[in-house]
C-alpha positions as a printed NumPy array, in Angstrom:
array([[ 73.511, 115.092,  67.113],
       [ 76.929, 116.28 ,  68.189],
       [ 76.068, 116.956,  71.618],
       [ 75.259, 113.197,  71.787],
       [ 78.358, 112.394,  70.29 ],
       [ 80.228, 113.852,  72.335],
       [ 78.117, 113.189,  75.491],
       [ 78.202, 109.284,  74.337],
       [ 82.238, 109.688,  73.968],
       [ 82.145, 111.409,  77.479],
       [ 80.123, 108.915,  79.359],
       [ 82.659, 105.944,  77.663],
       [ 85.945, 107.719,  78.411],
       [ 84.358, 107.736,  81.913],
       [ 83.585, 104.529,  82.392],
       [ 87.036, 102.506,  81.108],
       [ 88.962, 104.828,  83.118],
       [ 86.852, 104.277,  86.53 ],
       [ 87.369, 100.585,  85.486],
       [ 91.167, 100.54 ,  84.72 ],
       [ 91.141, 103.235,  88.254],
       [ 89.383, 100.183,  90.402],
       [ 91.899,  97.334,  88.647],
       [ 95.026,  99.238,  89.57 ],
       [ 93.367, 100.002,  92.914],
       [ 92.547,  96.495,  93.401],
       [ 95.707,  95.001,  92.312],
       [ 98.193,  97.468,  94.122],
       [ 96.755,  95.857,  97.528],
       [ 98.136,  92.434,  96.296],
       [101.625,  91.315,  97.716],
       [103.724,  91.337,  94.706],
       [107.568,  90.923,  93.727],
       [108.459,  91.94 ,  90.212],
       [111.729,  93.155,  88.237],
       [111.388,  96.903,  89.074],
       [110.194,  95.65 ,  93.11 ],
       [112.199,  92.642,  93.432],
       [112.219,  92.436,  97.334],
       [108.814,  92.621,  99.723],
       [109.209,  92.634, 103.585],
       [106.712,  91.628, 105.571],
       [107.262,  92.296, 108.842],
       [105.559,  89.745, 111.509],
       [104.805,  90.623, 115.417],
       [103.526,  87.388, 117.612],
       [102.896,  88.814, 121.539],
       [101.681,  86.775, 123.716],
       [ 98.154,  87.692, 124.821],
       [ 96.453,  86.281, 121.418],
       [ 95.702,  83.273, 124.437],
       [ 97.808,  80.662, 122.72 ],
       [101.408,  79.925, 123.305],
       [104.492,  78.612, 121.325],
       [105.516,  75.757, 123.508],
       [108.76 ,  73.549, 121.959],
       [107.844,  70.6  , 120.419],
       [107.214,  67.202, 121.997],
       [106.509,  69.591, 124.625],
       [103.62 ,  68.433, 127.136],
       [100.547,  70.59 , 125.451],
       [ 98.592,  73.129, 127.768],
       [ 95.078,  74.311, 127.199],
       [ 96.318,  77.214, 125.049],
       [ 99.829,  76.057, 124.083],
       [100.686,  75.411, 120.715],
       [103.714,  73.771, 118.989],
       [103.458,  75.691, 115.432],
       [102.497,  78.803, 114.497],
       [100.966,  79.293, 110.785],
       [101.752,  82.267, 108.372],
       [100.058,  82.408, 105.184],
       [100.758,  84.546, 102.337],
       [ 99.519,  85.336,  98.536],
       [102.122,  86.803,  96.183],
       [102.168,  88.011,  92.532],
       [105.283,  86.409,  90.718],
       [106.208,  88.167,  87.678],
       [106.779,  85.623,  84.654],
       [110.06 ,  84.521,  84.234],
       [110.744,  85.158,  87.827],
       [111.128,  82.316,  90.866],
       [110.468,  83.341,  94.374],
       [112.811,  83.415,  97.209],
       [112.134,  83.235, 100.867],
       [113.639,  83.897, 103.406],
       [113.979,  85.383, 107.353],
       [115.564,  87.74 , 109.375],
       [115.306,  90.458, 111.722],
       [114.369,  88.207, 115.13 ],
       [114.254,  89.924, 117.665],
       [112.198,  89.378, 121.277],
       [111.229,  92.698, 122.969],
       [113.032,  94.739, 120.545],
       [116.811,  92.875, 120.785],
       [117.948,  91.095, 117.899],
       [118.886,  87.315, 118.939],
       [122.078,  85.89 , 118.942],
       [122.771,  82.908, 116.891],
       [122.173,  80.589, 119.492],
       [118.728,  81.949, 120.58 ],
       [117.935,  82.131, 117.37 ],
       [118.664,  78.369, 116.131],
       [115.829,  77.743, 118.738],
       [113.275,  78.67 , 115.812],
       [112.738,  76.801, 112.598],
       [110.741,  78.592, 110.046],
       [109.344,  76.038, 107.378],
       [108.38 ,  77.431, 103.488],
       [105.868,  76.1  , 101.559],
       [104.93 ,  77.515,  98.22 ],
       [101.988,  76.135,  95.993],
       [101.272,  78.256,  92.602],
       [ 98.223,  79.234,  92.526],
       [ 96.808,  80.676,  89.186],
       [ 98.619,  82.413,  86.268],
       [ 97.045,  86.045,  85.968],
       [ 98.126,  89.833,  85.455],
       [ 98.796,  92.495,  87.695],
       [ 98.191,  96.293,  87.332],
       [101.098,  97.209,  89.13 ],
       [101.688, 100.676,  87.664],
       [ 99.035, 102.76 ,  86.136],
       [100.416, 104.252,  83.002],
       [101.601, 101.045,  82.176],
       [101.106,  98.135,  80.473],
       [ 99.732,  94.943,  83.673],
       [102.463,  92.747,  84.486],
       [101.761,  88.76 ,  83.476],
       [102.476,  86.173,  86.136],
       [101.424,  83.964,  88.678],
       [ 99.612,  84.245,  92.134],
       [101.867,  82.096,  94.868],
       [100.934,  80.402,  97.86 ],
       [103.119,  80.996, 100.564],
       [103.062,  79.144, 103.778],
       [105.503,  79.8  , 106.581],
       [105.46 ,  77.493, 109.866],
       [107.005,  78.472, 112.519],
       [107.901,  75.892, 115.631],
       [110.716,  76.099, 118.747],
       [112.963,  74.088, 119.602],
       [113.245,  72.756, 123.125],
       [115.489,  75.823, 125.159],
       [117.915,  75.208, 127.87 ],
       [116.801,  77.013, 131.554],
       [118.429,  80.548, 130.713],
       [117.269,  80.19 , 127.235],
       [113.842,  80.304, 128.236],
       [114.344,  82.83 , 130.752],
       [115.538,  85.189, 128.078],
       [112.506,  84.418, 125.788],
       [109.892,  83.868, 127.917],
       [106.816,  86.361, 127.905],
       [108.003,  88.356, 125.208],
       [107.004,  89.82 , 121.437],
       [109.325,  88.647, 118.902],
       [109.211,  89.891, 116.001],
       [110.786,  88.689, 112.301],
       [110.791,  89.99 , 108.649],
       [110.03 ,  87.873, 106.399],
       [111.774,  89.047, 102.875],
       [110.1  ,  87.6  ,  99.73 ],
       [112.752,  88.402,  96.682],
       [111.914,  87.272,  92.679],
       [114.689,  86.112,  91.014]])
């Protein structure tokens, strides 16, 4: 009878901690901004041969040419805590724009709240409770003068997007 005591304790102990192991697991793969991780960068690549362009708008559209690009995100909010976005980093082919190149792009933030929920984001302690955001980001160009274009034509920008809870 004690062997199946302790055999019956065994096979519980087992189980809730392969469940709490596949929550934290699960929830450590979420984007998430909280008061001991208050900033998450994301950084975002775009190069060219996806076989769409970013043309400026009220340009004249080609087969594969595009006026906005679409970035969509899901973040964990901790409660209490607003999210702030922001960009920075752009850079095309590895050099960070100047100001002036870099007025030429207007990123766009939407954020929708999803659901309230918790988050495992530690696993010794206690989940975090707050609420999963929907974060869209739109991206579009302005219309470049001549050596603009010839500076940002053809090649991979690249941006960080910094989500931050206050």
């Amino acid at each position: 009878m004690k062997k199946l005591i302790i055999v019956s304790g065994l096979i519980f102990f087992l189980m809730f901690n392969t469940t709490r192991i596949y929550a934290y697991w699960k929830d450590t793969s979420h984007t998430y901004v909280t008061e001991e991780k208050p900033v998450e960068i994301i950084t975002e690549s775009m190069v060219s041969d996806t076989g769409k362009y970013l043309v400026p708008k009220g340009s004249i559209l080609g087969v594969n040419d595009i006026e906005e690009i679409v970035f969509t995100y899901e973040v964990f909010v901790e409660e209490g805590k607003t999210l702030d976005i922001k960009t920075e980093n752009l850079t095309i082919n590895g050099i960070e724009l100047s100001s002036e190149l870099s007025d030429l792009f207007t990123f766009t933030f939407k954020q929708q709240v999803i659901e309230e929920d918790t988050l495992t984001t530690n696993f010794f302690e206690r989940s975090q409770n707050g609420y999963f955001v929907e974060v869209t980001l739109y991206l579009s160009m302005q219309m470049p003068s001549y050596e603009q274009y010839q500076t940002i034509a053809g090649g991979i920008m690249r941006f960080d997007v910094a989500l931050e809870a206050e």
